[in-house]
Backbone as CSV, one residue per row, in Angstrom:
resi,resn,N_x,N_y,N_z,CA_x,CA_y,CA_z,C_x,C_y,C_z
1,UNK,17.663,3.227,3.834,17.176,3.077,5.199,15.930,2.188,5.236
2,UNK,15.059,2.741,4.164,13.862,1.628,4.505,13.841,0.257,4.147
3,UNK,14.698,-0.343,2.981,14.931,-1.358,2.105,15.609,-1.759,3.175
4,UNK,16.648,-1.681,4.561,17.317,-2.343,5.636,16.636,-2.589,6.236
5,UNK,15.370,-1.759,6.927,14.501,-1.817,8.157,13.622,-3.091,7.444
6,UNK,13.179,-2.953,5.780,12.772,-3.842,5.641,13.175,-5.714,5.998
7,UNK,14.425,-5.985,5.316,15.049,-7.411,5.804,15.129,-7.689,7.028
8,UNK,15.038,-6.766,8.241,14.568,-7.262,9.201,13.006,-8.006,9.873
9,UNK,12.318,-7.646,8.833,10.616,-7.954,9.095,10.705,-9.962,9.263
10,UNK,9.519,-9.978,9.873,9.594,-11.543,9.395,7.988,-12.169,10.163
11,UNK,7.751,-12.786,9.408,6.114,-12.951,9.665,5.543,-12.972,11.468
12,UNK,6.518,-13.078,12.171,6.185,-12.959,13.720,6.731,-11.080,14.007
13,UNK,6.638,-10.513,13.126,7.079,-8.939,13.407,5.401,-8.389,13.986
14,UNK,5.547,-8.325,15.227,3.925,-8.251,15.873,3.523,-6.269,14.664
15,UNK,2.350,-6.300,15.101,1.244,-5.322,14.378,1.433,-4.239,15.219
16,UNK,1.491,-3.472,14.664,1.015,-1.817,14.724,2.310,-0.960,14.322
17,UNK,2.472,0.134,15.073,2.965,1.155,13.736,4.406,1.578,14.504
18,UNK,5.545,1.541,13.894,6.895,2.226,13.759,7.211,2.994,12.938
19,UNK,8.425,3.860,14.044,9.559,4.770,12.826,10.211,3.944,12.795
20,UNK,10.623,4.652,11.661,11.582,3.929,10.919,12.943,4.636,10.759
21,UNK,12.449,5.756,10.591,13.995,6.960,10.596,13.444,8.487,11.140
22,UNK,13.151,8.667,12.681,12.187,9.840,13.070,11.036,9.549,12.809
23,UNK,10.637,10.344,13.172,9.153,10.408,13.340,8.106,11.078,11.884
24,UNK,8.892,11.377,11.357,7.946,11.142,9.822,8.513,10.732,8.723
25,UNK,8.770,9.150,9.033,9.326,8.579,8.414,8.638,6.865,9.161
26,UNK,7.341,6.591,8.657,6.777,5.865,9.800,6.186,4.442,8.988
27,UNK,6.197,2.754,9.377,5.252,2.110,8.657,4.390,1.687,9.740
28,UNK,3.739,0.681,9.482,2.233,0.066,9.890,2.159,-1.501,9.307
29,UNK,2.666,-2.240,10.659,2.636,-3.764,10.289,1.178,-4.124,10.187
30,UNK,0.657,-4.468,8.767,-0.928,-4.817,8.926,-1.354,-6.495,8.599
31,UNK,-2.092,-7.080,9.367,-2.872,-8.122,8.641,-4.348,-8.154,8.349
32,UNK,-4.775,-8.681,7.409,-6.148,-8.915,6.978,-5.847,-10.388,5.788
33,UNK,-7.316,-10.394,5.480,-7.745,-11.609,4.943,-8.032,-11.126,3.267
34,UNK,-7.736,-11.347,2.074,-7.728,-10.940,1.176,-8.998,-11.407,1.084
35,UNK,-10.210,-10.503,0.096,-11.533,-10.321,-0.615,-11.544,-10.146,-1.754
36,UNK,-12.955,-10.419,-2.232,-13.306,-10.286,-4.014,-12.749,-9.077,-4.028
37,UNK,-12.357,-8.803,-5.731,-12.407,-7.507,-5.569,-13.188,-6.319,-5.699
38,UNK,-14.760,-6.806,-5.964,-15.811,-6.269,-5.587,-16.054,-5.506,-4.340
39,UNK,-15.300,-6.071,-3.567,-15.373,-5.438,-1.965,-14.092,-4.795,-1.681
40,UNK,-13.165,-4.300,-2.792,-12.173,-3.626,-2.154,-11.856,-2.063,-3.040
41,UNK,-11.048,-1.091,-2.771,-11.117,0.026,-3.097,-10.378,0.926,-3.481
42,UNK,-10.454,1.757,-4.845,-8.772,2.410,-4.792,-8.890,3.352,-3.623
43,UNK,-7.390,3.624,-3.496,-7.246,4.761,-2.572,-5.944,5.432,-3.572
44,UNK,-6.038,6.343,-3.162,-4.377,7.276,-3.403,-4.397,8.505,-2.233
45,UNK,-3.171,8.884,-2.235,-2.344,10.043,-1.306,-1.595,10.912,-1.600
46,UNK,-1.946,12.413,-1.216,-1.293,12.969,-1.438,-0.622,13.469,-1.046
47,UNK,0.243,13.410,0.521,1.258,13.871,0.830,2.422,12.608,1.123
48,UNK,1.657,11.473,0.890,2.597,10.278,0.968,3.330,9.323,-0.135
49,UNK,3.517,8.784,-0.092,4.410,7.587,-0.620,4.053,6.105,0.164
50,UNK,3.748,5.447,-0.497,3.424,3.987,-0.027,4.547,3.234,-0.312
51,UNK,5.218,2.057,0.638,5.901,1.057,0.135,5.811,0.579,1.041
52,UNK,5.030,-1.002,0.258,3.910,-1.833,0.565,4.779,-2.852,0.147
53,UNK,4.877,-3.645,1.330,5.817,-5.015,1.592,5.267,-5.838,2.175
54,UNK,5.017,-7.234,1.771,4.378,-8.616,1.957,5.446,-9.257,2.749
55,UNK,5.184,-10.011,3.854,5.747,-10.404,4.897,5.342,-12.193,4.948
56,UNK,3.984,-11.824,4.587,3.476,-13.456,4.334,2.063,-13.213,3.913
57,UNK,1.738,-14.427,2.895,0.697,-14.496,2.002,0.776,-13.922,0.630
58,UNK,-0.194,-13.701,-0.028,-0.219,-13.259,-1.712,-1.261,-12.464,-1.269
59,UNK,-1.741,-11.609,-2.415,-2.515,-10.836,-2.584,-2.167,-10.227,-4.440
60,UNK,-3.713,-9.501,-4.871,-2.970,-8.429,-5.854,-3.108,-7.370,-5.302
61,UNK,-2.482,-6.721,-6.123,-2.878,-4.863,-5.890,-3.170,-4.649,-7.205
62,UNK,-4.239,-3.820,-7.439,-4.459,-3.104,-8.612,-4.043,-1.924,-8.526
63,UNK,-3.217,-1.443,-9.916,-2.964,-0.544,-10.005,-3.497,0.551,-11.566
64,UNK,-3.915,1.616,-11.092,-4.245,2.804,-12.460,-3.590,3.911,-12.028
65,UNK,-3.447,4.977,-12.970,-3.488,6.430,-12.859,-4.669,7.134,-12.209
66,UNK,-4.113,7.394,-11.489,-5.309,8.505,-10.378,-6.076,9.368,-11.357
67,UNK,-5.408,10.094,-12.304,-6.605,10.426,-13.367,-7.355,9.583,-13.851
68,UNK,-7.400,8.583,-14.007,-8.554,7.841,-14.943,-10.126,7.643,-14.168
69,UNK,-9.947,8.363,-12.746,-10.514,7.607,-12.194,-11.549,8.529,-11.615
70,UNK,-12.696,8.961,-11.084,-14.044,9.707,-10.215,-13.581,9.707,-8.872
71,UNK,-13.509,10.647,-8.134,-13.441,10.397,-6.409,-14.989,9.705,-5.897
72,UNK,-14.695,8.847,-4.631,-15.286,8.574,-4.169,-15.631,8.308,-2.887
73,UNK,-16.183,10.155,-2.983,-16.069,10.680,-1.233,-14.669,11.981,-1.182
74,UNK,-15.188,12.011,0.054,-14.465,13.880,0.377,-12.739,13.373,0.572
75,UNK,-11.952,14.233,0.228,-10.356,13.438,0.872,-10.054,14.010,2.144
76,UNK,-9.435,12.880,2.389,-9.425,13.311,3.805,-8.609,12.125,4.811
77,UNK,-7.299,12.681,6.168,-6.377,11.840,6.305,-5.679,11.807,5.456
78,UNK,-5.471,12.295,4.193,-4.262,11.714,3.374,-4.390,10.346,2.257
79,UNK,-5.971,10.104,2.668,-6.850,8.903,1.827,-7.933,10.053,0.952
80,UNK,-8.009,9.602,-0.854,-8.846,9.797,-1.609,-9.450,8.077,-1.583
81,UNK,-10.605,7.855,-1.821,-10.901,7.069,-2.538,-11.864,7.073,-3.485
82,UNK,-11.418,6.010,-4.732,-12.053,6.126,-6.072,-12.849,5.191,-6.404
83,UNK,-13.635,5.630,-7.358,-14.645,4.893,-7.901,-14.178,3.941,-8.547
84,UNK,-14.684,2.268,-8.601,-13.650,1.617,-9.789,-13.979,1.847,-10.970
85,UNK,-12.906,0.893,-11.726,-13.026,1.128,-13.220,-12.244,0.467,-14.049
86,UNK,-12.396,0.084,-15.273,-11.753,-0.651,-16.097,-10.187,-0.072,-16.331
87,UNK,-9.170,-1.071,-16.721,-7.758,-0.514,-17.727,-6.710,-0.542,-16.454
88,UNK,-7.221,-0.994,-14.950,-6.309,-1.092,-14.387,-5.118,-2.772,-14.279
89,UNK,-4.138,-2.411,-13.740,-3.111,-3.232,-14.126,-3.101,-4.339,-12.467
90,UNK,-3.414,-5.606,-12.954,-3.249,-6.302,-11.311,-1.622,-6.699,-11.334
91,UNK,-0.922,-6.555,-9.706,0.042,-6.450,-9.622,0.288,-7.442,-8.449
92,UNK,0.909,-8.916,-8.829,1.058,-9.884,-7.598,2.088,-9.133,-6.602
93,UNK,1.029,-9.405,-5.309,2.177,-9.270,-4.179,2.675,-10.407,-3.563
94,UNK,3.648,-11.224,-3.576,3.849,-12.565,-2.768,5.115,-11.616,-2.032
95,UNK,5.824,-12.614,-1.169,6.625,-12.583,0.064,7.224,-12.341,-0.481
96,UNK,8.269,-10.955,0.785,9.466,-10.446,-0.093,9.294,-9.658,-1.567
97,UNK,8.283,-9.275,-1.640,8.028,-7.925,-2.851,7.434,-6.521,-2.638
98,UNK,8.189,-6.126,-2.956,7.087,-4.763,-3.034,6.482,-3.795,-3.796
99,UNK,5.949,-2.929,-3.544,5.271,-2.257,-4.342,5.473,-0.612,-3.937
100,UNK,5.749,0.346,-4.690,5.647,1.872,-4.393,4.599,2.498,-5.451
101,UNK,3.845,3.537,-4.648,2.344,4.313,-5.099,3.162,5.173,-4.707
102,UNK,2.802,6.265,-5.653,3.183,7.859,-5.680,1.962,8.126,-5.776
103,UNK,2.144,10.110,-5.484,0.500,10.304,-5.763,-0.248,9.921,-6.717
104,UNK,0.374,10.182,-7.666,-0.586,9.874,-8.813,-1.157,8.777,-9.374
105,UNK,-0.567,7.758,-8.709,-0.929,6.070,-8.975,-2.027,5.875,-7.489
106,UNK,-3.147,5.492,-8.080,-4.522,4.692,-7.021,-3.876,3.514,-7.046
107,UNK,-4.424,2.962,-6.112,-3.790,1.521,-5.818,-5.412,0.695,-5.318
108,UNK,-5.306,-0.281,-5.056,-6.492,-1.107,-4.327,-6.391,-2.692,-4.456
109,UNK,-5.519,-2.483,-2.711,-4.909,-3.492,-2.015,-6.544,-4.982,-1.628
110,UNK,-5.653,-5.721,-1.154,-6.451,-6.934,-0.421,-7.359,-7.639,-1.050
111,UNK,-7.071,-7.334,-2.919,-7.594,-8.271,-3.465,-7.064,-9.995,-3.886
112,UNK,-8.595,-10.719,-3.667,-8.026,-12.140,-3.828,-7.110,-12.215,-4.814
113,UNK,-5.966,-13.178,-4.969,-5.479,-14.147,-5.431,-5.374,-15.268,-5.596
114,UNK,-6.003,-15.786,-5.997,-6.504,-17.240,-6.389,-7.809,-17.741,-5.186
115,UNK,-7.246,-17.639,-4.452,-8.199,-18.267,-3.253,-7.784,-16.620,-1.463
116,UNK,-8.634,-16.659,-0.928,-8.808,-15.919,0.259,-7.591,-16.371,1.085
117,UNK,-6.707,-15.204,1.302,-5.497,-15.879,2.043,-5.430,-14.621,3.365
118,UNK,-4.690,-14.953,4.464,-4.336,-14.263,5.684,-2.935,-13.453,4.691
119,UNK,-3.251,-12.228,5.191,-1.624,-11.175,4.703,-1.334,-10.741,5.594
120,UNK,-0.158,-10.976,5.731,0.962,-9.361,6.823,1.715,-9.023,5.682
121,UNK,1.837,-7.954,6.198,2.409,-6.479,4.954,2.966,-5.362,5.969
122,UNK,3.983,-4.750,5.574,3.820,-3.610,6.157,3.619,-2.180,5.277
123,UNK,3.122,-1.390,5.667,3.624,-0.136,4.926,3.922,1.346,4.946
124,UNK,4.708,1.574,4.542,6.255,2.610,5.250,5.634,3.541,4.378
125,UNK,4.829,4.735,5.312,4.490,6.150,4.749,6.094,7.096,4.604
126,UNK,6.206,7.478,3.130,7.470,8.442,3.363,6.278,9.546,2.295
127,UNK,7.040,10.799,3.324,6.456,11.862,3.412,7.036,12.379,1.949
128,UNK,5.865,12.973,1.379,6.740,13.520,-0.208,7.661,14.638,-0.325
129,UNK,7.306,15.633,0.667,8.357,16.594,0.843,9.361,16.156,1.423
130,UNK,9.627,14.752,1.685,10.837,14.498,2.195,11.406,14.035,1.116
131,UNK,10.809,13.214,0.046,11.784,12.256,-1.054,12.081,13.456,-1.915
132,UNK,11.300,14.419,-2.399,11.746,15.483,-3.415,12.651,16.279,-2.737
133,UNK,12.867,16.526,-1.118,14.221,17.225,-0.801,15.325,16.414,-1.038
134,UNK,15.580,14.399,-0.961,16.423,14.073,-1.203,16.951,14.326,-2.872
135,UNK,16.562,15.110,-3.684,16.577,14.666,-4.874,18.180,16.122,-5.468
């Protein structure tokens, strides 16, 4: 279902947030401007699932194990965020790729790639008690 809803996207897919299959089953067409990665941040979730799809532009994502890492700040919304830290893995996002974060993987989106670029992305929260009932 989501990998279909996905091939429909296309860089004029205007911003803000859809279901996708009911109502908790939801993404979030986003744009921003990729930054050092001095200025950007892990996050992880724990009742979600991320799948994080590039629509247009590059970016990396860094990726670690949520253990390796210090919180930084109270959790809250369904957002931890972490302190950085060495041993994480950068992960190109260009058009037409994606990426899935489980809980246990921090992620920390909107870092440069080569040079500061405009991104649309979307990304499709699936609820975790929903993927472990499909199982």
């Amino acid at each position: 279902m989501c990998l279909d809803w996905l091939r429909t996207l296309t860089p004029e897919t205007p911003l803000g947030s859809y279901e996708v299959d009911g109502p908790t089953l939801h993404a979030s067409v986003q744009e921003y401007t990729t930054q050092d990665r001095s200025l950007c941040r892990f996050e992880s979730h724990r009742e979600h699932i991320d799948i994080q799809y590039t629509i247009a532009g590059i970016e990396t994502i860094d990726w670690i194990p949520r253990d390796a890492l210090t919180p930084d700040g109270p959790f809250g919304n369904d957002v931890q965020f972490w302190h950085p830290a060495d041993g994480y893995t950068p992960i190109t996002q260009s058009v037409g790729r994606f990426s899935i974060f489980f809980p246990s993987d921090a992620h920390r989106p909107k870092v440069i790639h080569g040079q500061p670029t405009l991104i649309r992305k979307v990304v499709i929260k699936i609820p975790v008690t929903r993927f472990l009932a499909s199982r």
